[in-house]
C-alpha positions in Angstrom: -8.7 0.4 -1.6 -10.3 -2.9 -3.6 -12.6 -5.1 -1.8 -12.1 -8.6 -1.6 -8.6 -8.7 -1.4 -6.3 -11.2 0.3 -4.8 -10.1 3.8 -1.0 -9.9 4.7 0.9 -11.0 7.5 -1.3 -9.3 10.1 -4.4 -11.2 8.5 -6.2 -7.8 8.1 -8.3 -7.8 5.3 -9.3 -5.0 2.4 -12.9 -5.4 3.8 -12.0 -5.1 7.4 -10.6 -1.4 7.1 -13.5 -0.5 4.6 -16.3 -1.5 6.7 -14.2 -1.0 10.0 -15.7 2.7 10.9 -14.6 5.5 12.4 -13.1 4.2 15.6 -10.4 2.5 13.2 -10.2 5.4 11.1 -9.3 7.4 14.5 -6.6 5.1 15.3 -5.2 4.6 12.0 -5.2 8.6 11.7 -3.5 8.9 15.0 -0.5 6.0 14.1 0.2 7.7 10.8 0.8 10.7 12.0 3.0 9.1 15.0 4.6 7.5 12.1 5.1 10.9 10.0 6.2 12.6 13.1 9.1 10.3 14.2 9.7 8.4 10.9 9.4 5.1 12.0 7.5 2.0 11.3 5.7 -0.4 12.8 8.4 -3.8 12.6 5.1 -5.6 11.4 4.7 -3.7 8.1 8.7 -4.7 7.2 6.8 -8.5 6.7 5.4 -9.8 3.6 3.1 -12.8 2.8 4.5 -14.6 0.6 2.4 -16.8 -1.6 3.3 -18.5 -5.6 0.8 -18.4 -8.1 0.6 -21.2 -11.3 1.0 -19.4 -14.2 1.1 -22.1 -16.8 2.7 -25.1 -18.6 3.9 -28.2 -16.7 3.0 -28.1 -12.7 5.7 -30.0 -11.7 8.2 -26.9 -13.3 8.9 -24.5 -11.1 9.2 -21.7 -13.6 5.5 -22.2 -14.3 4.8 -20.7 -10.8 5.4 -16.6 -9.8 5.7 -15.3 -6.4 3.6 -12.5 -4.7 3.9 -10.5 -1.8 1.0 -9.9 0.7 1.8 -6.7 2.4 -0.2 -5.2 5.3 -3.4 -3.2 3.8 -2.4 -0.5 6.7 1.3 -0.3 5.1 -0.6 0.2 1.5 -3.2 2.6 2.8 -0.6 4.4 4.4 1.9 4.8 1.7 -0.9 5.8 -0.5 -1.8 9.0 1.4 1.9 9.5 1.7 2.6 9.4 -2.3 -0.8 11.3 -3.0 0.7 14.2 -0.4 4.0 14.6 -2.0 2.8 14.5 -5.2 0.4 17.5 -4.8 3.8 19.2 -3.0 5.9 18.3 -5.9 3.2 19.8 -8.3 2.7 22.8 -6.8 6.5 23.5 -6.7 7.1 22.3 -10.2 7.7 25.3 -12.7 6.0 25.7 -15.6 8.9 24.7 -18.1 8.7 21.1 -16.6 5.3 20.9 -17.5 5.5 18.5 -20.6 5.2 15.0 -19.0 2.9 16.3 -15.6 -1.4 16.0 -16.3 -3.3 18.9 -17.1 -0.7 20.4 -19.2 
């Protein structure tokens, strides 16, 4: 997880949950695996900041602006450990003749 990124709808910052400890690590551990066990959720993590960005050219166009999406850094952190763990499932039960696009082969 980057520092100095911007918070999402539950105003919980990047710097927060790096510098939080490991009474936050506790609790975090203990909701994600609530949320592995019974698949669901929290409501919050279905929100999205959303803020728009100038890209360039004339500031009264709105085609010269994009829009981004703040998400929760607990949603991100938590969908990070998900993909990394069904990635290492999905390698370890790949055969060998699919090997041609996968690292390390």
């Amino acid at each position: 997880m980057r520092k100095n990124k911007s918070p999402g709808p539950d105003d919980i910052s990047s710097d927060v949950l790096l510098i939080a400890g490991e009474p936050a690590l506790d609790y975090l551990t203990k909701c994600f695996n609530e949320i592995l066990k019974t698949g669901k959720i929290p409501t919050s993590w279905e929100e999205a900041k959303i803020i728009v960005i100038y890209k360039k050219g004339d500031a009264g166009d709105k085609k010269s602006y994009r829009p981004i999406s703040l998400l929760s850094h607990s949603y991100k952190l938590f969908i990070r450990l998900l993909q990394t763990r069904m990635e290492r499932i999905l390698v370890e039960n790949q055969p060998r003749e699919q090997a041609g696009f996968r690292k390390g082969y």
